[in-house]
C-alpha positions in Angstrom: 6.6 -8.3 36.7 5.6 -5.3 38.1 1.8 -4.3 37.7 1.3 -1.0 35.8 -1.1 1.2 34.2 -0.9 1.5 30.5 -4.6 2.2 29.9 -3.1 5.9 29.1 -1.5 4.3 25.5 -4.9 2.5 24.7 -6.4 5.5 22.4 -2.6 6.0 20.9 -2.3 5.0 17.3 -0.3 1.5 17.0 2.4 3.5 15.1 2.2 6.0 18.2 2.5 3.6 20.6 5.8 1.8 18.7 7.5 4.7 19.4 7.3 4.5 23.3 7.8 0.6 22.4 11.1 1.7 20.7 12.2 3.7 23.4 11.9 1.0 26.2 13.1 -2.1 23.8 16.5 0.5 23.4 17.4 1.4 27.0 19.1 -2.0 27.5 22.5 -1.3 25.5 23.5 -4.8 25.9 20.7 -6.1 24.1 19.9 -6.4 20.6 16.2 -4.4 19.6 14.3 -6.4 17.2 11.4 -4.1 15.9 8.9 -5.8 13.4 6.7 -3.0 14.1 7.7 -1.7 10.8 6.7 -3.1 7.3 9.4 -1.3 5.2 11.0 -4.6 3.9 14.7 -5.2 4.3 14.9 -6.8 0.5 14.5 -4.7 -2.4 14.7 -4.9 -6.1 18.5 -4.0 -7.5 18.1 -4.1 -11.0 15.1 -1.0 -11.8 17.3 0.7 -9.3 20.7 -0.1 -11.7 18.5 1.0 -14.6 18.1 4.5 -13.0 21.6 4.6 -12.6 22.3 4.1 -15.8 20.0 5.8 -17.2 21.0 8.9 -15.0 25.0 8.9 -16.7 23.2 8.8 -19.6 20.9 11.5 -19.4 23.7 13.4 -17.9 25.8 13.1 -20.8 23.1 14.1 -22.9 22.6 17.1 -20.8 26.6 18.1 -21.7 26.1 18.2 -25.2 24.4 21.2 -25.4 26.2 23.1 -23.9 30.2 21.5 -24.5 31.8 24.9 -25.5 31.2 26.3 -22.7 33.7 24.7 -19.6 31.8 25.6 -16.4 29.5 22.9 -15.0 26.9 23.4 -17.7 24.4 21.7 -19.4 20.9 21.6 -21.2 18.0 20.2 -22.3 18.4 16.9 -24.3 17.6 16.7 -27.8 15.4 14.6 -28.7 16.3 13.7 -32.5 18.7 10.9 -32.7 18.4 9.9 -28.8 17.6 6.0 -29.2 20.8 6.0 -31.5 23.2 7.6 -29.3 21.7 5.5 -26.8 22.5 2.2 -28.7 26.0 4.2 -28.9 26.4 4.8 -25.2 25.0 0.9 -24.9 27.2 -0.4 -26.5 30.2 0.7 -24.6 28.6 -0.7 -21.4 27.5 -3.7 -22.2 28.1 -5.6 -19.1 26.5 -3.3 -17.2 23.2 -5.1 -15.6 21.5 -1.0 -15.6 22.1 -0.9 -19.4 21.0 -4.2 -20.3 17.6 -3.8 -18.6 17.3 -0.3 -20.3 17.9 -1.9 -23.3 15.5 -4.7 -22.7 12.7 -1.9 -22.0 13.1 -0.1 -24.9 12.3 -3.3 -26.8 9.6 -3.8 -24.3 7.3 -0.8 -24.8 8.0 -0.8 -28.4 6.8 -4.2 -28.9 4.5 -5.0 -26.2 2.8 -1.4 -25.3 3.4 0.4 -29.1 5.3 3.4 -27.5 7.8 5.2 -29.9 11.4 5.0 -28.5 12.2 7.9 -28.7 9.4 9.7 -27.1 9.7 6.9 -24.3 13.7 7.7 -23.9 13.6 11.4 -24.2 10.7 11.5 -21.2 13.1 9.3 -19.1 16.0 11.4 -19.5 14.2 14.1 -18.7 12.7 12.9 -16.0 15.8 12.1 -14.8 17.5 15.5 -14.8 14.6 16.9 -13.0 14.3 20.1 -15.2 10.7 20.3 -16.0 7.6 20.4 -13.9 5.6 17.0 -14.1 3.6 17.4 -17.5 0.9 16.3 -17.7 0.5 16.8 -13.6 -1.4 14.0 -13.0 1.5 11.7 -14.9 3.9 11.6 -17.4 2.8 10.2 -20.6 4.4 6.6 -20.9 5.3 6.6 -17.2 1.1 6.0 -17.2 0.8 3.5 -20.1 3.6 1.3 -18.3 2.4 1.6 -15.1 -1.6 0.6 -16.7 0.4 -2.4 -18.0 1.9 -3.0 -14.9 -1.1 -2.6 -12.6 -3.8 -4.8 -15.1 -1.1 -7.6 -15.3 -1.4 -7.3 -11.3 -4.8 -6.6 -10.2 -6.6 -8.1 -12.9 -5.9 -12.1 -13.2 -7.7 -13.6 -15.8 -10.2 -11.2 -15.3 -10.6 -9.0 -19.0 -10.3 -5.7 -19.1 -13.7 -3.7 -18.6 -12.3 -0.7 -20.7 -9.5 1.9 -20.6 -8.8 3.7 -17.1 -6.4 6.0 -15.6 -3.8 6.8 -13.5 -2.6 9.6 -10.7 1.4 9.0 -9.0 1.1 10.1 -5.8 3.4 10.3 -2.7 2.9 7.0 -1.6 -0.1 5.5 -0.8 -0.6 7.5 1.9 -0.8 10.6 -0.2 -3.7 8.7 -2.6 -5.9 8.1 1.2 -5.3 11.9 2.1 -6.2 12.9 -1.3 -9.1 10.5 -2.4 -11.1 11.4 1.5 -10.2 15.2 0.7 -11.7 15.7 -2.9 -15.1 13.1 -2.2 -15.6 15.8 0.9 -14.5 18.6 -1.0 -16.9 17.8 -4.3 -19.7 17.0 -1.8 -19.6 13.0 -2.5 -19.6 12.5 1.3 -20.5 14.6 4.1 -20.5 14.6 7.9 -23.0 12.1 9.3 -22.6 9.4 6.3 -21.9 6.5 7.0 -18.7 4.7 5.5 -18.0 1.1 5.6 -14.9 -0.5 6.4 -13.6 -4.1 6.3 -11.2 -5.1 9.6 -9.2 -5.7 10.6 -7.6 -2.7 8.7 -4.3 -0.6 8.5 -5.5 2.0 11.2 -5.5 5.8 9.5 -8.6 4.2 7.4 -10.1 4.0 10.7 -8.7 7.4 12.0 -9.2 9.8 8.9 -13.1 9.5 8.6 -13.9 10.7 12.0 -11.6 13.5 11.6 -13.9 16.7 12.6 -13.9 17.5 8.7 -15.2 14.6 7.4 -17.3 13.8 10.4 -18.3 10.2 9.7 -19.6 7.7 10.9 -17.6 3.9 10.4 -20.0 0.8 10.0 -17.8 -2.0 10.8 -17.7 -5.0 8.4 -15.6 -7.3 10.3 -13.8 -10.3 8.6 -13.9 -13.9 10.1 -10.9 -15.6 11.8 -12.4 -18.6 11.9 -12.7 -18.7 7.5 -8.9 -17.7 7.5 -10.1 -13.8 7.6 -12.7 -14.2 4.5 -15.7 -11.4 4.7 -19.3 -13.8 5.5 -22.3 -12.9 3.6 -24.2 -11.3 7.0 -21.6 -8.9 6.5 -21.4 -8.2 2.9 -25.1 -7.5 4.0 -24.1 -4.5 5.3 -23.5 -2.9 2.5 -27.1 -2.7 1.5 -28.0 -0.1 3.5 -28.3 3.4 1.4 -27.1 4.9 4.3 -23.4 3.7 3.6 -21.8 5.5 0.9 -18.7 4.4 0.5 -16.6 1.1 1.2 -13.1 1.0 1.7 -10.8 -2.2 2.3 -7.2 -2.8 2.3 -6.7 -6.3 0.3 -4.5 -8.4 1.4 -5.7 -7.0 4.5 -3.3 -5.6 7.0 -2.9 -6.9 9.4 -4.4 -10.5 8.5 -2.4 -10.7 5.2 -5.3 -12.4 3.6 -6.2 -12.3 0.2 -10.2 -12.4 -0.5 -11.5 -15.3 -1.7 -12.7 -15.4 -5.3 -16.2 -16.7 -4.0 -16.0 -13.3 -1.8 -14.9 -11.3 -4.3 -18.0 -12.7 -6.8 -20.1 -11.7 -3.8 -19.0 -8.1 -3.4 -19.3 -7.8 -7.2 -22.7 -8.9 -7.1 -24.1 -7.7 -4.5 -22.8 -4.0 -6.4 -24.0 -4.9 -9.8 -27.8 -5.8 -8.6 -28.3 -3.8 -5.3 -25.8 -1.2 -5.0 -24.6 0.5 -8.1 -24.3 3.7 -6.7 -21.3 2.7 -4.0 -18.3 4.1 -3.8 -15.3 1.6 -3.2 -12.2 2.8 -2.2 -9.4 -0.6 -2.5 -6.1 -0.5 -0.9 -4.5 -3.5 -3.1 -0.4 -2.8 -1.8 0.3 -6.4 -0.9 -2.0 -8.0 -3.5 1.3 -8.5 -5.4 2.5 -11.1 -2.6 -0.4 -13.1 -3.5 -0.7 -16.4 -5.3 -3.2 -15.4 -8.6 -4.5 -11.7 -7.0 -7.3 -10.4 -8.3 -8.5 -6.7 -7.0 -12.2 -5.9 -6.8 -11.1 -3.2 -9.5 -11.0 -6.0 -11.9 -14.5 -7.3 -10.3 -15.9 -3.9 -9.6 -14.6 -1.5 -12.5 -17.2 1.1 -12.5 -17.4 1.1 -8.6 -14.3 1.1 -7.6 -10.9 3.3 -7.5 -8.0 1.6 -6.8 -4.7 2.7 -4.6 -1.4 0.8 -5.3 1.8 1.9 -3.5 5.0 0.4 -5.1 6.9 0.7 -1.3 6.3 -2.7 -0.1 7.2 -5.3 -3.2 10.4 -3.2 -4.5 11.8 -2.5 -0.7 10.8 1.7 -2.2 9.5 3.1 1.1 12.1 5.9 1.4 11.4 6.4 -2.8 7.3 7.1 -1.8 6.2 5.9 -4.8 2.2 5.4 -5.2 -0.7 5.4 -7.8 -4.2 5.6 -7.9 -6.3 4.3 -10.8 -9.8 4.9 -12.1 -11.8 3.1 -14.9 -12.2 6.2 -17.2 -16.2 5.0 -17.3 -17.1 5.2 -13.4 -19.3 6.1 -10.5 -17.2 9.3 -9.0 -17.9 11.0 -12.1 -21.9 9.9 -12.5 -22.1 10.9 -9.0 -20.7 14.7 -9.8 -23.0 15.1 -12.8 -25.9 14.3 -10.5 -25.2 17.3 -7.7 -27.9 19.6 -6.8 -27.2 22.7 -8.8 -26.6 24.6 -5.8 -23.6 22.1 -4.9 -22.2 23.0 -8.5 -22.1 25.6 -8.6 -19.9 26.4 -5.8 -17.6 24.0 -7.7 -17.7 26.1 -11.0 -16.2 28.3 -8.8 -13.6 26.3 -7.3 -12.4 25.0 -10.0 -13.0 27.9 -12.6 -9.1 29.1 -12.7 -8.7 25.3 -14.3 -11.0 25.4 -17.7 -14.0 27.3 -18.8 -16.2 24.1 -18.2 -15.5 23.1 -14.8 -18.5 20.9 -14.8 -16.5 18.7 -17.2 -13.7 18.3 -15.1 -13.1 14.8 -14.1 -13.0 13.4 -11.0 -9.6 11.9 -11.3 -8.0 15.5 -12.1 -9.8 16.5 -9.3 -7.8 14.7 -6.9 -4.7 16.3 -9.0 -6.2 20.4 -8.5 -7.1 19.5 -5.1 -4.1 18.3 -4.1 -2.1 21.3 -4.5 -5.1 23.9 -3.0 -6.5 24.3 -6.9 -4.4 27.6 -7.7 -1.3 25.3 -7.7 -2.8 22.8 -10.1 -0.3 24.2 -12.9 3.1 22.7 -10.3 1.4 19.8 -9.3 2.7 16.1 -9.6 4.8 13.2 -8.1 8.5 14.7 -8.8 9.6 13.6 -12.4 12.7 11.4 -11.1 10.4 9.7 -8.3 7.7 9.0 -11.7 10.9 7.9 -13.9 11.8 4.8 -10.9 8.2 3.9 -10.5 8.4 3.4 -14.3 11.2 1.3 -14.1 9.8 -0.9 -10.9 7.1 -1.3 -12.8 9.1 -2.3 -16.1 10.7 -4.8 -13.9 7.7 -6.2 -12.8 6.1 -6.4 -16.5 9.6 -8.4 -18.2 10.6 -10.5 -15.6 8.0 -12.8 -17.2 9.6 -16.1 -14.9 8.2 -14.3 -12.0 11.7 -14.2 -10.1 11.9 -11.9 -8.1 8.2 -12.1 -6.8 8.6 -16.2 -6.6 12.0 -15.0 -4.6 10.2 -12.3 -2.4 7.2 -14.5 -1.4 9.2 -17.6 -0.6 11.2 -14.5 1.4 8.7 -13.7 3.9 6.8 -17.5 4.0 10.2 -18.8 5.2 10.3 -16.5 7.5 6.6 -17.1 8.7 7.3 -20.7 9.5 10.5 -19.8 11.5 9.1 -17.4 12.9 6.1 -20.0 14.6 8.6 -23.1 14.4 10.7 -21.5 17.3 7.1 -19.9 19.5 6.5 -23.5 19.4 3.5 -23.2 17.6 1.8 -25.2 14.7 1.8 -22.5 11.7 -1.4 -22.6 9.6 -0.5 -21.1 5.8 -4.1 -21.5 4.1 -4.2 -20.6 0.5 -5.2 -17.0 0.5 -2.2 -15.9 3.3 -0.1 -13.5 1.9 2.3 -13.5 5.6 3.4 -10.2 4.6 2.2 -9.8 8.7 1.2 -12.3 10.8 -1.3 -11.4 13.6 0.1 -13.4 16.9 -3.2 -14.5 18.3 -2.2 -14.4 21.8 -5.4 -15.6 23.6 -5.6 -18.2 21.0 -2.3 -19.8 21.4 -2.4 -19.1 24.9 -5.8 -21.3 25.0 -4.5 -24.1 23.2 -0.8 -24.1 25.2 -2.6 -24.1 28.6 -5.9 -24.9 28.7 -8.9 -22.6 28.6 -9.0 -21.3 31.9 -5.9 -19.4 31.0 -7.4 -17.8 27.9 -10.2 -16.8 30.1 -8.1 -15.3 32.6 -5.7 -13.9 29.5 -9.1 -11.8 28.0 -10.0 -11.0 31.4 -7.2 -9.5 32.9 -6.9 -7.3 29.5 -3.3 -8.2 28.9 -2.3 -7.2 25.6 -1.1 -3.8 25.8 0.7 -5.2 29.1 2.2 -7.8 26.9 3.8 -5.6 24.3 5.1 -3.2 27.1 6.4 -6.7 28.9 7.7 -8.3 25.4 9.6 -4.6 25.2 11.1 -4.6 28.5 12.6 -7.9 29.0 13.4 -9.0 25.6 13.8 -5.4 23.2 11.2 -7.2 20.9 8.5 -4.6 19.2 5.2 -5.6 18.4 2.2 -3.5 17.4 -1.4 -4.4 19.1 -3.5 -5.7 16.8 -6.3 -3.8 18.6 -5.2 -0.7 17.0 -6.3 -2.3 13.4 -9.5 -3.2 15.1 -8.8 -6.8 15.4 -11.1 -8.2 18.1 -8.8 -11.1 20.0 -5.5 -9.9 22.0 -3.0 -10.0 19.5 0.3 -8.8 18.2 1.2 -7.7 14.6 4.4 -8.9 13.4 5.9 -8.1 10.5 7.7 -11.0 8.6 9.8 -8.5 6.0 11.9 -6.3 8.0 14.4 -9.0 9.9 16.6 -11.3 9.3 15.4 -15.0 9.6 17.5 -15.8 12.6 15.5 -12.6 14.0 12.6 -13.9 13.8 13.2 -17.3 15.5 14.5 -14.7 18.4 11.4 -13.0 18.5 9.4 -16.7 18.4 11.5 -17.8 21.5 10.8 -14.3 23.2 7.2 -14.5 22.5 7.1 -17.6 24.1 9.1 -16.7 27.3 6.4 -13.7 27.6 3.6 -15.6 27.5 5.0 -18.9 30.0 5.5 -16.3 32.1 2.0 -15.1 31.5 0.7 -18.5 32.4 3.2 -18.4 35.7 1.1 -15.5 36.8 -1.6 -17.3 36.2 -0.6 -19.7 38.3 0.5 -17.7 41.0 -3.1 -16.2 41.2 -5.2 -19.4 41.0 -3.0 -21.0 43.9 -3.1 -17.5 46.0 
């Protein structure tokens, strides 16, 4: 091969650098590209998404009987009074029909097992549906909220109990809940330029990106997982945390790209080390794959007053396309303790900001911050996740909350774990599954594997020569396989991120053998040099 420069894609972002990955993998039109560069999944949950269908010829029907005189496309607003019973009506007609019988199942559900009135649950899905009403409230609709609570404490909590009530902002994805969460703590004063913040990498890179953004001005104290303890956090790191200095934590859990759950003895650590030395740290958790995981339990559960968690609904219900995400804060926490304690100076340029909202901005909670500044304040009134994207989180999360024989989460995770062992089976390579992998990712541990398949002079020559951008670029060209550097989520060894839920599993034992051929031919060079 050819030697080249590609120092000039080092400072790229790894979903940057995909792209020019992308374009080289494609130029061969006789070959096949296989990009796990992405984690959209190629699997998705059918049934919430029959319920919306259903629910939509409903709704639409409902809509019609307002205004049947009139023959010219129109409808109305549904009436409320006698909607559960004309549902049972409609229901009945279509009883085969797998969209119905989940809608008919829910209606039981948040009756029974959350105490919602049907009707008031039915009439804010069909009008969610229709779309003919500004989100109300903006930060959620009423029972979209209580189900997704349900949802996310059945989730993120374990066996852990419930340390009191909290709440919840949909957002546009997850990656709407980062913009917003760094914007309003800068915004409100709750960080500023030359704090530090810690984060725990390896890490899905715009945590790494964001904070040294000229606005917020940062400064990232790095609190670096161990490979060696199957990517656990050690206690000289957790240490870290002690300093004042540090105001705020943030970790994505499973990590990404590891796909490592923390360890319970980590997680008691965390929680401790919060409770007795640092109760005024701000935690910001990133728990979108925890719902891959065997018994998942969020440091929300561990850390309620400390910590606000993000959940995005993309990854488990194949939804990226849908951007679907929540945030949720205990309704007793530190944001809002923090606020209360500003210098007066600091507050009163918020009365001011946030006067146009209520007469006692001071009272204005931190969590409907994040909702008035995510739409510049002024638009607070218009502001909210669409009402039809709310209505499908509410049914993913329905179908989470009664499928209570856990299939479709036994069938995604034996999905992607399949596909992890193919996926090593065919590089040739002894997998290691230890009992906090998620394998939502795997991180190809190129100088690792290359140690063990040819000795250790080669892995000395491998982190010498500085060959993993080269490898990607090589991987790209020859084969049309796209990986992403792990270095761009600040993982330390050369390695590659796959991910396991975007191909098919005879892709993946491609990508194995390609992997392989790249890095004999690695070794070859090797070779080449030592007998030169």
């Amino acid at each position: 091969m050819q030697n080249q420069d590609y120092q000039k894609f080092s400072k790229l972002s790894p979903f940057e650098l995909k792209d020019q990955l992308i374009t080289i993998a494609s130029s061969d039109a006789q070959r096949l590209m296989l990009n796990a560069g992405r984690g959209n999944p190629n699997f998705l949950a059918t049934l919430p998404r029959w319920a919306f269908l259903s629910l939509g010829d409903f709704a639409m029907r409902e809509s019609e009987r307002s205004y049947s005189y009139l023959d010219s496309g129109f409808g109305g607003l549904p009436e409320r009074e006698g909607i559960v019973q004309r549902f049972d009506a409609y229901a009945n007609h279509h009883r085969t029909a797998d969209g119905v019988r989940f809608l008919r199942s829910a209606l039981s559900y948040v009756k029974d097992q959350l105490g919602l009135k049907q009707d008031a649950f039915l009439m804010e899905m069909v009008s969610a549906f229709l779309g003919c009403n500004y989100p109300t409230p903006p930060r959620i609709l009423m029972h979209t909220q209580e189900i997704v609570k349900a949802y996310l404490a059945q989730e993120m909590f374990g066996e852990e109990p419930r340390a009191g009530d909290f709440s919840v902002f949909a957002t546009e994805g997850g990656t709407a809940a980062m913009t917003y969460i760094f914007q309003t703590l800068r915004i409100n004063g709750l960080v500023k330029p030359g704090d530090k913040i810690a984060i725990a990498t390896p890490i899905f890179s715009p945590y790494l990106e964001i904070p040294v953004l000229a606005e917020y001005g940062m400064e990232i104290v790095d609190i670096r997982m161990d490979q060696e303890t199957d990517w656990q956090l050690p206690e000289s790191e957790i240490a870290k945390l002690l300093d004042p200095a540090v105001k705020i934590f943030c970790l994505v859990n499973p990590s990404n790209p590891p796909s490592s759950k923390l360890s319970d003895l980590v997680l008691d650590q965390l929680a401790k080390l919060v409770t007795d030395k640092r109760p005024d740290l701000f935690i910001v958790t990133d728990d979108v794959y925890g719902t891959f995981a065997d018994d998942f339990v969020s440091l929300f559960a561990k850390c309620p007053h400390n910590t606000l968690c993000v959940y995005s609904f993309s990854k488990f219900f194949g939804a990226t396309g849908w951007r679907l995400g929540a945030m949720a804060l205990h309704n007793d926490n530190i944001f809002d303790e923090a606020l209360a304690k500003l210098p007066e100076d600091q507050k009163v340029k918020l009365d001011k900001r946030y006067s146009s909202l209520t007469t006692t901005p001071r009272d204005l909670l931190f969590i409907d911050r994040l909702v008035a500044d995510s739409r510049a304040v002024a638009l607070n009134h218009t502001a909210g996740l669409s009402v039809p994207q709310q209505l499908q989180m509410a049914l993913f999360a329905l179908n989470g909350l009664m499928d209570r024989e856990h299939r479709y989460k036994n069938a995604a995770k034996e999905l992607i774990r399949k596909r992890y062992k193919t996926l090593y089976a065919h590089m040739r390579v002894k997998s290691d599954h230890q009992i906090n992998d998620v394998n939502y990712y795997s991180l190809i541990d190129l100088q690792e594997i290359g140690g063990t398949l040819y000795g250790p002079d080669f892995k000395a020559w491998f982190i010498k020569s500085d060959l993993g951008l080269s490898f990607l670029f090589r991987l790209a060209t020859e084969t049309g396989v796209v990986l992403l550097p792990g270095k761009g989520f600040e993982v330390v060894d050369t390695s590659a991120r796959v991910s396991l839920a975007n191909l098919t599993e005879i892709e993946y034992a491609a990508i194995g053998r390609f992997t392989r051929q790249v890095l004999d031919e690695c070794f070859a060079d090797f070779q080449a040099q030592v007998a030169a």
